[in-house]
mmCIF file as gemmi writes it, N, C-alpha and C atoms, coordinates in Angstrom:
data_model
loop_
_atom_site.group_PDB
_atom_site.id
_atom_site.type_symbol
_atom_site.label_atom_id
_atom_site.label_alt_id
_atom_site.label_comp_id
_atom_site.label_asym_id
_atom_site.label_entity_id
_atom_site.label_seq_id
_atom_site.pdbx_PDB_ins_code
_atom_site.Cartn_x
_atom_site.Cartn_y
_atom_site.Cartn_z
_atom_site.occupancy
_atom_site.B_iso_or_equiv
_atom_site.pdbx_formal_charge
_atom_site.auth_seq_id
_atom_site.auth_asym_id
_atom_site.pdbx_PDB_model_num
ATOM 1 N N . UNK Axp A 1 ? 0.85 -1.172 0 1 0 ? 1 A 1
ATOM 2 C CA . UNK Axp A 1 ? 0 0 0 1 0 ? 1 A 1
ATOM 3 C C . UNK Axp A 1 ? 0.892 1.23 0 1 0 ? 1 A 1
ATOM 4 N N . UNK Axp A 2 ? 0.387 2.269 -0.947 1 0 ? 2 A 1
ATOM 5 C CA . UNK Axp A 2 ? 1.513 3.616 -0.906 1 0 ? 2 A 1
ATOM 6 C C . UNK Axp A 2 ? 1.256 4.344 0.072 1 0 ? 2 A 1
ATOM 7 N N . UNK Axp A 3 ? 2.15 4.762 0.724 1 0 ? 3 A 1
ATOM 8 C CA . UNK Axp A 3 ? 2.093 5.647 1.773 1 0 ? 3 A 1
ATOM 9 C C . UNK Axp A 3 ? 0.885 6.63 1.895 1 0 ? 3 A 1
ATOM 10 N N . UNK Axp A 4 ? 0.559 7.394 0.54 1 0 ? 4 A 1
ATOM 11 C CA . UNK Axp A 4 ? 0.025 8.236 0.172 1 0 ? 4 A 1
ATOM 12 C C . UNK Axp A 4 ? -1.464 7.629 0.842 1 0 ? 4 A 1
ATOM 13 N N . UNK Axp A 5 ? -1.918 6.452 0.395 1 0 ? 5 A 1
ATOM 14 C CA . UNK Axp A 5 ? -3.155 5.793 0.85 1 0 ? 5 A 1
ATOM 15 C C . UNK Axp A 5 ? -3.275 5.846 1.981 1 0 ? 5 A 1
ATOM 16 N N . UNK Axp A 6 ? -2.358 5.139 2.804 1 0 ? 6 A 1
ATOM 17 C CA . UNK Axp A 6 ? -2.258 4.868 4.265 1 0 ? 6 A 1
ATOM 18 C C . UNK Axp A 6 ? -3.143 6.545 4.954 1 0 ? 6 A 1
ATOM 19 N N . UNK Axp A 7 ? -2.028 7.107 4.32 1 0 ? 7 A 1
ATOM 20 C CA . UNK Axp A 7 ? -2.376 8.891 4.949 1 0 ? 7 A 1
ATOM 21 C C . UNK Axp A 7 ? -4.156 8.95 4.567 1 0 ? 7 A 1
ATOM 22 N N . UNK Axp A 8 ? -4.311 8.889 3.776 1 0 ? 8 A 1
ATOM 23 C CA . UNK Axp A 8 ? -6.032 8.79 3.251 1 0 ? 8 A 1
ATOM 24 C C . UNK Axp A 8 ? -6.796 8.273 4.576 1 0 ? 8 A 1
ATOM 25 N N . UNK Axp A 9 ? -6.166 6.964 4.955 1 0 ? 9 A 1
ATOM 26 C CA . UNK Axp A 9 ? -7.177 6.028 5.483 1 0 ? 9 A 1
ATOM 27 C C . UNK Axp A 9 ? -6.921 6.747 7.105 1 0 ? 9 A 1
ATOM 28 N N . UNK Axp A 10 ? -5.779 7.416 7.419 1 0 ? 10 A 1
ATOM 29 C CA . UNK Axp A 10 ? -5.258 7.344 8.836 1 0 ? 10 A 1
ATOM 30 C C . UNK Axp A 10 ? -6.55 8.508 8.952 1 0 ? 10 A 1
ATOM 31 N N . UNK Axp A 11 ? -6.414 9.575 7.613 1 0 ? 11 A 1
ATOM 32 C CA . UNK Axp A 11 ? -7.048 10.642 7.884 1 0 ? 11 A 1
ATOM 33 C C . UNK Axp A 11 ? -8.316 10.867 8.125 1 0 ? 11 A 1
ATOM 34 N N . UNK Axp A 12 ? -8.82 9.658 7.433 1 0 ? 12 A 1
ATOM 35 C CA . UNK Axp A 12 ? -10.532 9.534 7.526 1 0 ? 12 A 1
ATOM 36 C C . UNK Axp A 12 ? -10.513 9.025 9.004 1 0 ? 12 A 1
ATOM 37 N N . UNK Axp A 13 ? -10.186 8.049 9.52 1 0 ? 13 A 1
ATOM 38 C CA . UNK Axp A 13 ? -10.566 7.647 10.759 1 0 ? 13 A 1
ATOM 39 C C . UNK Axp A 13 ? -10.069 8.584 12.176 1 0 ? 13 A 1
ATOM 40 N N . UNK Axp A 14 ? -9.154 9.842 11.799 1 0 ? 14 A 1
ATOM 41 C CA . UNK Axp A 14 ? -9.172 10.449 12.767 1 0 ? 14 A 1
ATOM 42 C C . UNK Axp A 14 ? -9.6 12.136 12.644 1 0 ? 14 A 1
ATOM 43 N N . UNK Axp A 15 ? -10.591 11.732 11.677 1 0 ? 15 A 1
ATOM 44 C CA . UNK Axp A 15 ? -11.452 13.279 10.989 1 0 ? 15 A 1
ATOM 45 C C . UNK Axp A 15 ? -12.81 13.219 12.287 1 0 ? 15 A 1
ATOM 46 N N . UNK Axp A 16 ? -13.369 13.807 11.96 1 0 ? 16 A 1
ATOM 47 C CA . UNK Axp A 16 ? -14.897 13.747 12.523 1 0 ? 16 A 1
ATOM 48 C C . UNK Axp A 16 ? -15.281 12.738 12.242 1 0 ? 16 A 1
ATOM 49 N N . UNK Axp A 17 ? -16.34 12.338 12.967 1 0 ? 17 A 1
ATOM 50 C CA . UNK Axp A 17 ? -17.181 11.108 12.637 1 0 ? 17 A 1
ATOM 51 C C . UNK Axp A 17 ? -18.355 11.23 11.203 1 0 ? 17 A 1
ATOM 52 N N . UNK Axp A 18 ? -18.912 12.457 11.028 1 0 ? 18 A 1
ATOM 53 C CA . UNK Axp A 18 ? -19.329 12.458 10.179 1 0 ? 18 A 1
ATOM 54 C C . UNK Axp A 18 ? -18.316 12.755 8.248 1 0 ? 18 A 1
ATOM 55 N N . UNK Axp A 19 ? -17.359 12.34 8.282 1 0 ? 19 A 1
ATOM 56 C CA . UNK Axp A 19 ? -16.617 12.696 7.451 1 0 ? 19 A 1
ATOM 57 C C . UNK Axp A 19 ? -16.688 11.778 6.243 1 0 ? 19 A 1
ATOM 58 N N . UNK Axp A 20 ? -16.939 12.104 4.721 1 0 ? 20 A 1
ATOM 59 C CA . UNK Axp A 20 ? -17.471 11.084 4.481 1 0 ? 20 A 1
ATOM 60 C C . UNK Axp A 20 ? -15.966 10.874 3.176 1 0 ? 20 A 1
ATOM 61 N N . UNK Axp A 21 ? -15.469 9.109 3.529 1 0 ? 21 A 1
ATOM 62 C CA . UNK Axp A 21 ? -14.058 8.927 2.847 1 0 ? 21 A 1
ATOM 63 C C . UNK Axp A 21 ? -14.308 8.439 1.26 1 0 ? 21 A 1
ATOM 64 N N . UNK Axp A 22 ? -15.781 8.101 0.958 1 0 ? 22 A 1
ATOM 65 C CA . UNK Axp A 22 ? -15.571 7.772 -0.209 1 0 ? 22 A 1
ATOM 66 C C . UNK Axp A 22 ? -17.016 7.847 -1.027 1 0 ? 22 A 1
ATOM 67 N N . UNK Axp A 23 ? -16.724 7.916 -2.778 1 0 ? 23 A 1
ATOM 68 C CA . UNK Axp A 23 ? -17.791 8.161 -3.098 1 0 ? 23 A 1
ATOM 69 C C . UNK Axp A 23 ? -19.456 6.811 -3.286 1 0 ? 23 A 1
ATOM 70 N N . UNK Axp A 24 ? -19.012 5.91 -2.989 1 0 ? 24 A 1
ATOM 71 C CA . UNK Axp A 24 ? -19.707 4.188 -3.028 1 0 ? 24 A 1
ATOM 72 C C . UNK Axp A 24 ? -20.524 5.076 -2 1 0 ? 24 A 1
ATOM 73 N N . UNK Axp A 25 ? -20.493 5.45 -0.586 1 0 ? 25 A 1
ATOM 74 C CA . UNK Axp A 25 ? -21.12 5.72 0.724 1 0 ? 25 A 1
ATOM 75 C C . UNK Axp A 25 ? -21.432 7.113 0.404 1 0 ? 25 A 1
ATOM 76 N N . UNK Axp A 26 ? -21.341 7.987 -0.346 1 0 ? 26 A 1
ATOM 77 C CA . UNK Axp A 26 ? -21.95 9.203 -0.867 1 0 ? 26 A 1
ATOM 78 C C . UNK Axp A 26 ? -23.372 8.943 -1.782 1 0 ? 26 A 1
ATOM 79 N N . UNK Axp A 27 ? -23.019 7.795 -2.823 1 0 ? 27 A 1
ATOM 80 C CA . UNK Axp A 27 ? -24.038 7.252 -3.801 1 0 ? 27 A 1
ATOM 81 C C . UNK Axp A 27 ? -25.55 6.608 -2.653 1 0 ? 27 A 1
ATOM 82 N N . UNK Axp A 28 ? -24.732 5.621 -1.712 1 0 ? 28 A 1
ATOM 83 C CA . UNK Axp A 28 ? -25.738 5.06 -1.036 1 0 ? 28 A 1
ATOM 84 C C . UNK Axp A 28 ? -26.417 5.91 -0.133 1 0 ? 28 A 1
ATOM 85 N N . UNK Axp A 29 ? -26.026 7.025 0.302 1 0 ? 29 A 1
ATOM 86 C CA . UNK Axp A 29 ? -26.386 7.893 1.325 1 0 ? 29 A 1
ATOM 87 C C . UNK Axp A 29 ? -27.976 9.315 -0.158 1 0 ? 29 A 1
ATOM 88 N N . UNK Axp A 30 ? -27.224 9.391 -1.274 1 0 ? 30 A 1
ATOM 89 C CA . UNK Axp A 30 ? -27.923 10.221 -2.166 1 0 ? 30 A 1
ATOM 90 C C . UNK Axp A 30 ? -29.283 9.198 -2.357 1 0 ? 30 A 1
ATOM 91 N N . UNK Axp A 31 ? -28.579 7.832 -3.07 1 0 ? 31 A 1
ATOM 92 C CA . UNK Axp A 31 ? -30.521 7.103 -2.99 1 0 ? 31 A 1
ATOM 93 C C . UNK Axp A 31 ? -31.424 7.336 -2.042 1 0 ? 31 A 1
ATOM 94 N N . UNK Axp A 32 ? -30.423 7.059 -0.81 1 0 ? 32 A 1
ATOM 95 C CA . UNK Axp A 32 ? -31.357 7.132 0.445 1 0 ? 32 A 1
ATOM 96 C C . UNK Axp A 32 ? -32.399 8.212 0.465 1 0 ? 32 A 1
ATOM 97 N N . UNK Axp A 33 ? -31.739 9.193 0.514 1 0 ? 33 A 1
ATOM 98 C CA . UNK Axp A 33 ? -32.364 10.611 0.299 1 0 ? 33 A 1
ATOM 99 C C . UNK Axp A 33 ? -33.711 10.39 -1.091 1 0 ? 33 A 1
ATOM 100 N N . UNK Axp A 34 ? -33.193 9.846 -1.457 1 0 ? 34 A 1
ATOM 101 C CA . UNK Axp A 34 ? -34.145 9.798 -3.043 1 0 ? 34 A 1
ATOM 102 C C . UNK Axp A 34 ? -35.481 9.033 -2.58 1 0 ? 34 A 1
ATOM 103 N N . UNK Axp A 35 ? -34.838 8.031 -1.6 1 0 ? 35 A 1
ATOM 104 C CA . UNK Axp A 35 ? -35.738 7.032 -1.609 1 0 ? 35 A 1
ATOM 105 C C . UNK Axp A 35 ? -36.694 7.314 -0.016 1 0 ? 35 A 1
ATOM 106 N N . UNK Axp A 36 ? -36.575 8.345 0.279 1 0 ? 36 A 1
ATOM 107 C CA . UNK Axp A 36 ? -37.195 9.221 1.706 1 0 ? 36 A 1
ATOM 108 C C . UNK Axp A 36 ? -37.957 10.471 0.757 1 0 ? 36 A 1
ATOM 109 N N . UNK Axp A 37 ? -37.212 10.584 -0.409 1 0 ? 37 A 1
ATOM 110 C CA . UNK Axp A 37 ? -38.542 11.563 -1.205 1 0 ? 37 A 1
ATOM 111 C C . UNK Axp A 37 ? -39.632 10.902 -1.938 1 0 ? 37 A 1
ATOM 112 N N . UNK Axp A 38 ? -39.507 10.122 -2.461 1 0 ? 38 A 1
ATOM 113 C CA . UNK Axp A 38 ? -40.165 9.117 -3.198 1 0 ? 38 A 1
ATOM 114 C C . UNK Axp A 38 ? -41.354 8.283 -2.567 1 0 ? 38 A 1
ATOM 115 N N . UNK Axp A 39 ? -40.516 7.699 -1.486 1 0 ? 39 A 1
ATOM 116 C CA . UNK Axp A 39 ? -41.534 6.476 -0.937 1 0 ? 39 A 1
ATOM 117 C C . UNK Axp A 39 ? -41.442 6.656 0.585 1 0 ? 39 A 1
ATOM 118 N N . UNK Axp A 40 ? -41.239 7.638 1.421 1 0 ? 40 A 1
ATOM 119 C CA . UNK Axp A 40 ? -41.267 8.023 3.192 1 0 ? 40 A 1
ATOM 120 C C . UNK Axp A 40 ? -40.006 7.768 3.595 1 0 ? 40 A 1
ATOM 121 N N . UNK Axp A 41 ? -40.007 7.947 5.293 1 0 ? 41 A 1
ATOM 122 C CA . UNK Axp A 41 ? -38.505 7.454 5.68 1 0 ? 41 A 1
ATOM 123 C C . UNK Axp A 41 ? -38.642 6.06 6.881 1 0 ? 41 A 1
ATOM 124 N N . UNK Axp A 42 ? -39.606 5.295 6.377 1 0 ? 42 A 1
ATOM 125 C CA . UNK Axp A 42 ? -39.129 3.339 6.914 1 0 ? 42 A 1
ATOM 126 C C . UNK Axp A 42 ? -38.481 3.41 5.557 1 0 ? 42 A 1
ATOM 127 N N . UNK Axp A 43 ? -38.945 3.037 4.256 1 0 ? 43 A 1
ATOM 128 C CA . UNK Axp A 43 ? -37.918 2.689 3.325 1 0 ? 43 A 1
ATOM 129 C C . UNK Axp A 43 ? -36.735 2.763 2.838 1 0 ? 43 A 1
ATOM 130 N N . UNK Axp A 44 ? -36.486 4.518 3.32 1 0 ? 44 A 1
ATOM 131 C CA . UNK Axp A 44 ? -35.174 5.08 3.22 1 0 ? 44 A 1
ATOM 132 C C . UNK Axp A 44 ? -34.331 4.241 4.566 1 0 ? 44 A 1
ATOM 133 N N . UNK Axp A 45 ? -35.094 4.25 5.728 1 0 ? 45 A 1
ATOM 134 C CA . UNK Axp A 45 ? -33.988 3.69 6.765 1 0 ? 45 A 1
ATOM 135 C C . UNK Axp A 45 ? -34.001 2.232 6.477 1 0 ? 45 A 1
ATOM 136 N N . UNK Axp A 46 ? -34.551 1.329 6.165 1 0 ? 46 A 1
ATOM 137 C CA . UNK Axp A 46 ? -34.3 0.187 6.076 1 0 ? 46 A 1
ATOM 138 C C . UNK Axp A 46 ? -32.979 0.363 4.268 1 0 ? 46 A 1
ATOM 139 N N . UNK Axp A 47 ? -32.826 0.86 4.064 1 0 ? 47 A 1
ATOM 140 C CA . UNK Axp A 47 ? -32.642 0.721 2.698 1 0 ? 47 A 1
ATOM 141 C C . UNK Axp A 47 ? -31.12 1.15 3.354 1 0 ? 47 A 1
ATOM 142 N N . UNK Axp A 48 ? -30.676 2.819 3.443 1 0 ? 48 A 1
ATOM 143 C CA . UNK Axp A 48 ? -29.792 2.861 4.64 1 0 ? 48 A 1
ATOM 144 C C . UNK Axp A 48 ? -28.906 1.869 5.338 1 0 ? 48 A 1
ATOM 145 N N . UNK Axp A 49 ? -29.995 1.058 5.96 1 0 ? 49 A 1
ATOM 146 C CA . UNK Axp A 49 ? -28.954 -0.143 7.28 1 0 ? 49 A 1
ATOM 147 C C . UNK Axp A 49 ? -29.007 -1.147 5.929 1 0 ? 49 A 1
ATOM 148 N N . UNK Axp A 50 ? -29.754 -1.354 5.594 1 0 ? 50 A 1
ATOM 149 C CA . UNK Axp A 50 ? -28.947 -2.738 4.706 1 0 ? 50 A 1
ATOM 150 C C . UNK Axp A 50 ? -27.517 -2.508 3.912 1 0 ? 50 A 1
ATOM 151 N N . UNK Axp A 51 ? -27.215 -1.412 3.573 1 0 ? 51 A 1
ATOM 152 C CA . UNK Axp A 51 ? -25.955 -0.902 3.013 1 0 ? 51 A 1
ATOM 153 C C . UNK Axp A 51 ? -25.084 -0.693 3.864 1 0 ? 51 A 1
ATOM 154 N N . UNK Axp A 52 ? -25.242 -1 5.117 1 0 ? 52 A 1
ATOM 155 C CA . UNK Axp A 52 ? -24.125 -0.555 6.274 1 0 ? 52 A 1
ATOM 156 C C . UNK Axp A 52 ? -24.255 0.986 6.831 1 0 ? 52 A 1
ATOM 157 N N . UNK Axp A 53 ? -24.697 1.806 6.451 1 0 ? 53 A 1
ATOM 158 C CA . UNK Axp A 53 ? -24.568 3.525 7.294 1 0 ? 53 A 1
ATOM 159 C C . UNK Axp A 53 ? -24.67 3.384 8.275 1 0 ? 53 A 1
ATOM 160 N N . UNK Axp A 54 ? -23.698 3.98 8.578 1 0 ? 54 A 1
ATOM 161 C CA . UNK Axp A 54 ? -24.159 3.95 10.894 1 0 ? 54 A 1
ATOM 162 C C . UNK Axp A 54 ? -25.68 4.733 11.051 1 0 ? 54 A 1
ATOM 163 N N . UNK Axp A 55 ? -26.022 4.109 11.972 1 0 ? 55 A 1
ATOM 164 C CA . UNK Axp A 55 ? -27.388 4.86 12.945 1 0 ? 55 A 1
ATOM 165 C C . UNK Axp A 55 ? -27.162 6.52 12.626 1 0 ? 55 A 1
ATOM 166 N N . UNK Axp A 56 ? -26.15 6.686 13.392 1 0 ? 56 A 1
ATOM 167 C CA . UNK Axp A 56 ? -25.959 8.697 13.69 1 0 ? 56 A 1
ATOM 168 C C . UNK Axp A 56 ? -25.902 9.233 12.131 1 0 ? 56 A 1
ATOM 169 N N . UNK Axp A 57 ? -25.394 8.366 11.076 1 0 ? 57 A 1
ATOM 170 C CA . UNK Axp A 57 ? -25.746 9.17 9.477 1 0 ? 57 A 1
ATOM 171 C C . UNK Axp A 57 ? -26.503 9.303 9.071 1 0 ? 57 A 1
ATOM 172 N N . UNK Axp A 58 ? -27.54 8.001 9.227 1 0 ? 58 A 1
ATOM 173 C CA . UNK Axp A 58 ? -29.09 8.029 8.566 1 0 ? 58 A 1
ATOM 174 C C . UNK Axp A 58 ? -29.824 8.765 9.592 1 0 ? 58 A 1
ATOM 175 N N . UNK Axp A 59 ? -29.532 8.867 10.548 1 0 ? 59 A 1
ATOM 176 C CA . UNK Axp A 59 ? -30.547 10.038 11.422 1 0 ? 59 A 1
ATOM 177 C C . UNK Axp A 59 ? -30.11 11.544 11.115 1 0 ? 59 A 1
ATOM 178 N N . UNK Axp A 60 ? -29.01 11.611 10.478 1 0 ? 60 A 1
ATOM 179 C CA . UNK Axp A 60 ? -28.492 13.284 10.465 1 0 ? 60 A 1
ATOM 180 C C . UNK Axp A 60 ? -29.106 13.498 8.994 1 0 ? 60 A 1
ATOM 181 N N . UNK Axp A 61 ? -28.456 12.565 7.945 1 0 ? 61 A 1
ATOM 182 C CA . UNK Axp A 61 ? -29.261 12.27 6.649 1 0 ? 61 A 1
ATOM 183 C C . UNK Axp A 61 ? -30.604 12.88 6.648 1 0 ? 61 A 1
ATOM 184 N N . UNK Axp A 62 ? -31.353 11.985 7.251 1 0 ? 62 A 1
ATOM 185 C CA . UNK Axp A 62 ? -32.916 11.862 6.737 1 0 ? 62 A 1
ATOM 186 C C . UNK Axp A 62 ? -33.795 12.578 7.473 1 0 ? 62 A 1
ATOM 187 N N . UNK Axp A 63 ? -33.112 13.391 9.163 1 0 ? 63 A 1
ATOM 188 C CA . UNK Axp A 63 ? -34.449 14.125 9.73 1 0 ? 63 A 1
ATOM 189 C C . UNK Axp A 63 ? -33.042 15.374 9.996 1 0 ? 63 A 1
ATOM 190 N N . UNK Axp A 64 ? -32.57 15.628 9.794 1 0 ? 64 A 1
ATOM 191 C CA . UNK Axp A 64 ? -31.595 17.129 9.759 1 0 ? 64 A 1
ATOM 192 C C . UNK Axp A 64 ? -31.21 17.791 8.389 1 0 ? 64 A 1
ATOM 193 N N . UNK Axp A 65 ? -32.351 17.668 7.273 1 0 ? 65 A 1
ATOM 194 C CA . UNK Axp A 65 ? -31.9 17.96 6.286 1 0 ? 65 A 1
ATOM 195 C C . UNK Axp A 65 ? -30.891 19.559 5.722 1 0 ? 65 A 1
ATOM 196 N N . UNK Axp A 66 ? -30.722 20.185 6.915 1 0 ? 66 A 1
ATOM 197 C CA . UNK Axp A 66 ? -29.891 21.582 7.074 1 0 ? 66 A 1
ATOM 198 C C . UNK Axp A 66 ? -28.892 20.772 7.536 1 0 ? 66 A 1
ATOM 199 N N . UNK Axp A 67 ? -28.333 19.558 7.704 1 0 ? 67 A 1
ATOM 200 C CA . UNK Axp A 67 ? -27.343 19.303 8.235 1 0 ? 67 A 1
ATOM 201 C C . UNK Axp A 67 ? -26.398 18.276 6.515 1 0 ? 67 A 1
ATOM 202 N N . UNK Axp A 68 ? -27.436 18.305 6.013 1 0 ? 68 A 1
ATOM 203 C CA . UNK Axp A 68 ? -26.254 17.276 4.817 1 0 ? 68 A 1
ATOM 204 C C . UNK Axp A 68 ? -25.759 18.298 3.528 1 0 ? 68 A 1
ATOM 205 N N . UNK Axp A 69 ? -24.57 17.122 3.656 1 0 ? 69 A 1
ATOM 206 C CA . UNK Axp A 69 ? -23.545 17.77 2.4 1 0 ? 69 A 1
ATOM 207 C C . UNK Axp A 69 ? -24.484 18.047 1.001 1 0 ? 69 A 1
ATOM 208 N N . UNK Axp A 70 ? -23.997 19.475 0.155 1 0 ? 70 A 1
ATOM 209 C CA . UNK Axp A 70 ? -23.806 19.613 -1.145 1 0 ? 70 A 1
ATOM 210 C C . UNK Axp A 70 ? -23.571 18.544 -1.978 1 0 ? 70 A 1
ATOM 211 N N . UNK Axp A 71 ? -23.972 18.214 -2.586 1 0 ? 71 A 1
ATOM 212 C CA . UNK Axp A 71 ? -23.318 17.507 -4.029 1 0 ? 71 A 1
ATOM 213 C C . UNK Axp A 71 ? -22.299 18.171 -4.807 1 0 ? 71 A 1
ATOM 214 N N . UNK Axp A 72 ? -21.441 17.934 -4.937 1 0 ? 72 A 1
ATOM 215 C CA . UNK Axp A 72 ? -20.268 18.741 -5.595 1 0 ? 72 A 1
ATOM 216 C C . UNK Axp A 72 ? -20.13 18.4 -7.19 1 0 ? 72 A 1
């Protein structure tokens, strides 16, 4: 592994907890959202935990919507 990575990975795990390291968990976190406009939020949270998101994301996600990231 290149150093360069290592630094990536050291950095994500000693960022904030809400810090988000990659775009796979950006995609699954945007359906979510899609899928809390579409069809309520049981579907979005079950949809959410089956992909792995911690508890504290899908709750900041789906009922703090002044709290989530831009799309860049």
């Amino acid at each position: 592994m290149s150093p360069f990575r290592a630094q990536e990975i050291n950095h994500c795990l000693a960022a904030s907890s809400e810090l988000r390291c990659n775009s796979r968990q950006r995609d699954i976190v945007s359906h979510g959202i899609a899928t809390l406009r579409d069809s309520g939020t049981m579907p979005a949270v079950e949809y959410l935990k089956s992909h792995g998101v911690r508890a504290q994301v899908i709750e900041r996600v789906l009922l703090e919507p002044g709290r989530r990231r831009t799309l860049a």
